[in-house]
C-alpha positions as CSV (number, residue, x, y, z in Angstrom):
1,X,-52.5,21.1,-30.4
2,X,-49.1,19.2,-31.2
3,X,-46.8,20.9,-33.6
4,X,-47.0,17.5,-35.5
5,X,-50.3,15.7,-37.1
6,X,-50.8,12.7,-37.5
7,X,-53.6,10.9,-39.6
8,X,-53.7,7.2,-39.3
9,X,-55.7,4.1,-41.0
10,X,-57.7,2.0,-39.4
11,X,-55.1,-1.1,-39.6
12,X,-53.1,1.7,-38.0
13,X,-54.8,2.5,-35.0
14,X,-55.3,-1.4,-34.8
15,X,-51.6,-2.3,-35.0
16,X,-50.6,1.1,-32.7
17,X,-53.4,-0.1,-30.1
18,X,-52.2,-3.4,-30.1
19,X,-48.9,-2.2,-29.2
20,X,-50.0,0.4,-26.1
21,X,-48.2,3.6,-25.1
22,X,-45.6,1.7,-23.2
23,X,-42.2,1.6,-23.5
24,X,-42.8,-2.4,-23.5
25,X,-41.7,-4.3,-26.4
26,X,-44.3,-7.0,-27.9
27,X,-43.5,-10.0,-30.2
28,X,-44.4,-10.0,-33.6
29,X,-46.4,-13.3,-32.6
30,X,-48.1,-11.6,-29.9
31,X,-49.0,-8.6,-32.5
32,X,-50.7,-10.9,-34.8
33,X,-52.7,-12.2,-32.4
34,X,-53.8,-9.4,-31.1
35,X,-55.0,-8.1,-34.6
36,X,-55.9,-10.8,-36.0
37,X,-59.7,-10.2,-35.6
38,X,-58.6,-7.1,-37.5
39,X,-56.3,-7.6,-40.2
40,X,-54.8,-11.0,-42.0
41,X,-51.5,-11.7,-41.6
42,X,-50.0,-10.0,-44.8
43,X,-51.9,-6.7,-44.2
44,X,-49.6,-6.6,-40.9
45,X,-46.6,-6.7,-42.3
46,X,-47.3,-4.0,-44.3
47,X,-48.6,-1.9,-41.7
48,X,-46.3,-2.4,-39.4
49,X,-43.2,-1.5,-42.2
50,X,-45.2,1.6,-42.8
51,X,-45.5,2.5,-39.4
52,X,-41.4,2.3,-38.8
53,X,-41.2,4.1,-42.4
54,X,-43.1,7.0,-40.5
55,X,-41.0,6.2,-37.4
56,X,-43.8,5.2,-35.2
57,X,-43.0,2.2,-34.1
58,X,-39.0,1.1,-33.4
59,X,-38.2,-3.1,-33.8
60,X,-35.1,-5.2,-33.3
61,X,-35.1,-6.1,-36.6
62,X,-35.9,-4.0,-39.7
63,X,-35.6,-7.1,-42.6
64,X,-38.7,-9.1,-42.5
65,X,-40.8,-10.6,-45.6
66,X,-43.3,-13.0,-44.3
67,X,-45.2,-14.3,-40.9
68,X,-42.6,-16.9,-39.5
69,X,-39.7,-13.6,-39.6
70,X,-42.4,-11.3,-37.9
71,X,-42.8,-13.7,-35.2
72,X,-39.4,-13.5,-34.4
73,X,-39.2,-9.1,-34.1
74,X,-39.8,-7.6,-31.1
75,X,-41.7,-3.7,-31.4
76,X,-42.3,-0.9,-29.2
77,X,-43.9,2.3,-29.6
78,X,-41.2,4.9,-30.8
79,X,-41.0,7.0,-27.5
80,X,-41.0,10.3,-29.7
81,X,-43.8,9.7,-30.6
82,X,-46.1,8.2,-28.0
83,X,-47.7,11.4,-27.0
84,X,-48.3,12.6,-31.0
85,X,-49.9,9.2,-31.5
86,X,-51.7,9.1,-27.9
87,X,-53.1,12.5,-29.0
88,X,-53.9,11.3,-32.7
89,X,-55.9,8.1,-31.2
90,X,-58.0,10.0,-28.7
91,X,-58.7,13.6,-30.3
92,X,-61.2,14.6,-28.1
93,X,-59.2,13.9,-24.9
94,X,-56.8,16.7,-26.2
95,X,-59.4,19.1,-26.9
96,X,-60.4,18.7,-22.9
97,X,-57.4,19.1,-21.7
98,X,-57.1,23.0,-22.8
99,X,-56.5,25.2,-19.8
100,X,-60.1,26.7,-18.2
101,X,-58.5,29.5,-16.4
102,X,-59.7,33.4,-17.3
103,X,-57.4,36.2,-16.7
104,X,-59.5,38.7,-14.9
105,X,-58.6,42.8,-15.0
């Protein structure tokens, strides 16, 4: 297991999904439409602030207060993190991956 845990909502794993593991950036007006069959426009924002609060998620542009600014960011999955988060969003995935070799005497 990761030296770091993470615990995420499910606007979270909505907003981090929408993103992908890339090091690809994606428009705040691409975001929004991706999500938007999960969360309104205003729940977003604030989960996307929170998310470069935790430093999850990196954007060219840290001051925005409503939709029409968002549009205009550009966001990315903080590279630091991808792995933590990858982990985070499939748990079980990690738990396979354990080594399955047996020292013999």
């Amino acid at each position: 297991m990761s030296g770091r845990e993470i615990n995420l909502d499910g606007g979270e794993v909505s907003v981090i999904k929408a993103l992908g593991m890339s090091s690809s950036e994606m428009s705040g007006e691409d975001l929004i439409a991706r999500v938007s069959s999960d969360l309104v426009a205003a729940e977003v924002i604030d989960t996307i602030k929170g998310l470069m609060d935790m430093g999850y998620v990196d954007a060219d542009k840290s001051g925005f207060y409503n939709v029409e600014e968002l549009k205009d960011v550009n966001f990315r999955i903080n590279s630091g993190w991808s792995k933590d988060l990858r982990d985070a969003l499939h748990p079980q995935q990690q738990q396979k991956s354990k080594s399955k070799r047996v020292r013999r005497e």
